[in-house]
C-alpha positions, -999 to 999 in steps of 0.1 A, spaced: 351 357 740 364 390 734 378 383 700 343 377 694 329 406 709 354 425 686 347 402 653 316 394 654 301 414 629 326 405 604 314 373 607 284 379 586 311 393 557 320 352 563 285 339 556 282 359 528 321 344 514 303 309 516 268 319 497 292 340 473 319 310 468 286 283 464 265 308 440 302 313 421 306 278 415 270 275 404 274 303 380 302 291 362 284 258 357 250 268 346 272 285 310 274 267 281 316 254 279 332 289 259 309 314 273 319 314 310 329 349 323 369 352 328 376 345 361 389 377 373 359 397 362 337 370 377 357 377 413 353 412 410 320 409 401 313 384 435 333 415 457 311 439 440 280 419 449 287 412 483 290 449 493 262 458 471 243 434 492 255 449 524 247 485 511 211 475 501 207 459 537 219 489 555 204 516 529 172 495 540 176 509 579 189 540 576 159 556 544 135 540 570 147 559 596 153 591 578 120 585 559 106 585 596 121 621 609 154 607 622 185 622 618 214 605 601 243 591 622 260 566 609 268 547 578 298 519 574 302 496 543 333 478 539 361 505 537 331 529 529 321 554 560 303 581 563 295 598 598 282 630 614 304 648 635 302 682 646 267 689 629 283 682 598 281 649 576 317 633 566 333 605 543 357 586 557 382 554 554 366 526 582 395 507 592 376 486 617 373 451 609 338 446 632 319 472 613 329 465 577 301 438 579 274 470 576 260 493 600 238 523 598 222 551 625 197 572 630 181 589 661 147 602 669 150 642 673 122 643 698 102 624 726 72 606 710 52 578 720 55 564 684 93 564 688 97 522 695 72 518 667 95 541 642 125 523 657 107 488 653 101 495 617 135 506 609 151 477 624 127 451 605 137 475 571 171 460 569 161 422 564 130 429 539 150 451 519 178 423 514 151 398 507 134 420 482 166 423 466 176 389 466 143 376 450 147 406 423 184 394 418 174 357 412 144 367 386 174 388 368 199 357 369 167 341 349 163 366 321 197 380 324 215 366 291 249 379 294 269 353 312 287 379 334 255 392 348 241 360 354 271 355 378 267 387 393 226 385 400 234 349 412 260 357 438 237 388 446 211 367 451 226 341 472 244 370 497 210 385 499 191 357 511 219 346 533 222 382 549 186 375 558 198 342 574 219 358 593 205 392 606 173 366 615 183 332 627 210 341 651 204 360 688 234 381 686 264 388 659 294 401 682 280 426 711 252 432 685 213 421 687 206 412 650 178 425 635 155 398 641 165 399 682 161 437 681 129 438 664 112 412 694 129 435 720 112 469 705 76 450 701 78 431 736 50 443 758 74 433 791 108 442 805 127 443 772 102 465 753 105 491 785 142 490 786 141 500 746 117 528 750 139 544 776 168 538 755 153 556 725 141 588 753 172 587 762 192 592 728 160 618 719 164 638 747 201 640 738 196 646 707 171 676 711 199 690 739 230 680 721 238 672 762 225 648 786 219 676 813 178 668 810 177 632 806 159 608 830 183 594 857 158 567 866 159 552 827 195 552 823 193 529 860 170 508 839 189 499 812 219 491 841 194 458 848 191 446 813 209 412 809 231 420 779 261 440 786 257 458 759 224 474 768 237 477 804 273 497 789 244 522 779 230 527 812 263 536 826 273 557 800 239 579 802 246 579 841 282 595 833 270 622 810 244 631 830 268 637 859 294 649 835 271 677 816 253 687 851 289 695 866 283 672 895 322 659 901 322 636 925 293 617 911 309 620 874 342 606 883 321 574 905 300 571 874 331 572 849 347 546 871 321 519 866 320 528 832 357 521 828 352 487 846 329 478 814 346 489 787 350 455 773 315 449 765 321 478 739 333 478 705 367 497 705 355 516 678 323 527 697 339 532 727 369 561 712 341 576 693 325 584 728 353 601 739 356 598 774 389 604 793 399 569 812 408 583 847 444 575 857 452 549 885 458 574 912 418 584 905 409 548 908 
């Protein structure tokens, strides 16, 4: 369970292998015999393609978002990072296998009742953006006449729609709602949708602090009774900066305790980026 937990995501780098290998096949066969692309530039053409579809996906999240008055985060491609950190936007080398699969961030920068909506729509951005993009790439594969390009708007085409597939069919990829799961959560009108609007106060609040000293106590206890871990990792880790940035010791080292106990249900990734200082057995 935890190997999937910490895979997961890379999973979907899977799916799109298979569309890639069954669109390859297809485009070698669909050339006349002597104009088939040389096989090396047709594989480096089907890597190309697969990221390029993974970068359209996420580029479809995060412009939403941004278009919307969030603030940039987070964006991961393959090898291909690029963060903020310290107020200041960096490139860097991701070396973690469960986000190569694609993710992108952005936060709201202040409370607003339209904030789920905002979120809703940049979470829905990801899928129609790879379907746009996989429709276009199949028109091209029909007018396209060089036999290299065919192959590369083919396997485009193919990762597209299967990226689609994936971020919509499934529940969960790893510790991660897919799109489709996260969209129904931000739109519910019960339990769910109420857990994701404090979510998204909380992160705003944050945000317009740059500390967790003014957030609501009572909405990081709510996300503690959602029943995905994931959501729940949240609520504790809201409760311990709270504690933490309000100088309240005892109640930060209880609160860092039970966030400790539920580390697991983090990606390792997520969870150093956090920075929090594990307390040592003698605290426990």
């Amino acid at each position: 369970m935890k190997a999937l937990k910490k895979f997961g995501p890379g999973l979907v780098i899977l799916i799109l292998m298979l569309c890639a290998g069954y669109a390859a096949g297809r485009g070698f066969s669909v050339f006349p015999k002597g104009h088939k692309p040389n096989g090396f530039l047709f594989l480096l053409l089907t890597i190309i393609a697969i990221f390029s579809t993974l970068a359209i996906h996420e580029l479809g999240h995060l412009l939403t978002g941004l278009a919307q008055g969030f603030r940039f985060e987070l964006f991961v491609v393959g090898l291909l990072g690029i963060k903020r950190e310290n107020n200041k936007v960096k490139i860097y080398l991701n070396k973690d296998i469960g986000m190569m699969g694609g993710i992108a961030a952005t936060v709201p920068v202040q409370q607003s009742p339209d904030n789920r909506k905002k979120f809703a729509r940049m979470v829905i951005a990801g899928p129609a953006a790879s379907l746009l993009f996989g429709i276009v790439a199949f028109l091209l594969t029909i007018y396209c006449t060089s036999g290299a390009g065919r192959g590369f708007w083919m396997v485009s085409g193919a990762c597209s729609l299967g990226l689609v597939l994936a971020t919509t069919l499934p529940s969960k990829s790893g510790i991660f709602f897919t799109d489709r799961a996260r969209f129904q959560r931000l739109i519910s009108k019960g339990e769910a949708g109420a857990i994701e609007e404090a979510m998204l106060s909380l992160i705003a609040q944050s945000t317009i602090d740059n500390s967790a000293k003014n957030i609501d106590l009572n909405q990081a206890r709510l996300l503690q009774t959602d029943d995905e871990a994931f959501m729940r990792f949240w609520g504790y880790y809201y409760e311990y900066q709270y504690y933490k940035d309000n100088r309240l010791q005892n109640e930060t080292d209880a609160a860092k305790q039970k966030l400790v106990a539920v580390k697991g249900d983090m990606s390792p990734a997520v969870w150093k980026a956090l920075q929090i200082d594990e307390p040592t057995p003698d605290a426990l």
